[in-house]
N, C-alpha and C positions, 0 to 999 in steps of 0.2 A: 504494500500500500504506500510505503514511504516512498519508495524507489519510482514509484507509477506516477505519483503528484510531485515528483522534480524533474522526471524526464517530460512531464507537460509543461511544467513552466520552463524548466530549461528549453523547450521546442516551443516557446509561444512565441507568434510571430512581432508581436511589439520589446522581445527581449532581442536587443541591438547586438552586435559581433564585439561591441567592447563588454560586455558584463559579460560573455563567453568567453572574453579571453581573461578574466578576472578569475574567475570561477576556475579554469584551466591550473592554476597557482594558487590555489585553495590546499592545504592540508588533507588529511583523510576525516579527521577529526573536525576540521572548517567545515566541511563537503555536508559530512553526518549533521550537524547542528543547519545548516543552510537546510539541506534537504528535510530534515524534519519541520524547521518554520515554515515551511513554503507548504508542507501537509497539514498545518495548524495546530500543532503541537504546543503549548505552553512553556516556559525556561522552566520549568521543575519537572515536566516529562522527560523534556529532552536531555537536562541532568542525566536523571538516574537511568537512562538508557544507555548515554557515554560518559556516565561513569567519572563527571566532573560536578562541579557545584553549581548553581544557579547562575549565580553571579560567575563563572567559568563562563557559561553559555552566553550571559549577557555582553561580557568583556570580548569573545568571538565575535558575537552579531556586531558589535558597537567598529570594530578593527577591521571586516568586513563592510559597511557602511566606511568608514574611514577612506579605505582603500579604495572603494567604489569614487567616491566622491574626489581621491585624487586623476583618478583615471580621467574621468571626465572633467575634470576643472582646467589638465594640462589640453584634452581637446580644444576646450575654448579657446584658450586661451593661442591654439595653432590655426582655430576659424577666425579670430578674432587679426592675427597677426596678416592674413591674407588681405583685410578689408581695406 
């Protein structure tokens, strides 16, 4: 079930080739915690499933968002450089 609800988000056509290539440089542990929020799991399911603490999962999502948000800030920032 978990696996099924991230290879559809990961395959949904509004999810760009940059967060595809973000994900690609995920951990195994990143991947597991990604793939369960995106199946609507809660940070205390997804805890004790891998087997970290809450706030483990939260610090993930949060460095994850992080990373997302540089990925795409450096885009602008090269559309931005062309104008």
């Amino acid at each position: 079930m978990v696996n099924e609800a991230y290879e559809r988000w990961l395959n949904h056509p509004n999810l760009g080739p940059s967060y595809k290539e973000v994900l690609q440089h995920m951990t195994e542990k990143e991947k597991k915690v990604v793939q369960m929020k995106a199946a609507g799991f809660t940070g205390p399911e997804i805890g004790t499933a891998c087997g970290v603490t809450t706030s483990g999962v939260y610090g993930r999502l949060y460095r994850m968002r992080k990373r997302l948000n540089r990925v795409f800030s450096a885009q602008e920032s090269e559309v931005y450089a062309y104008t």
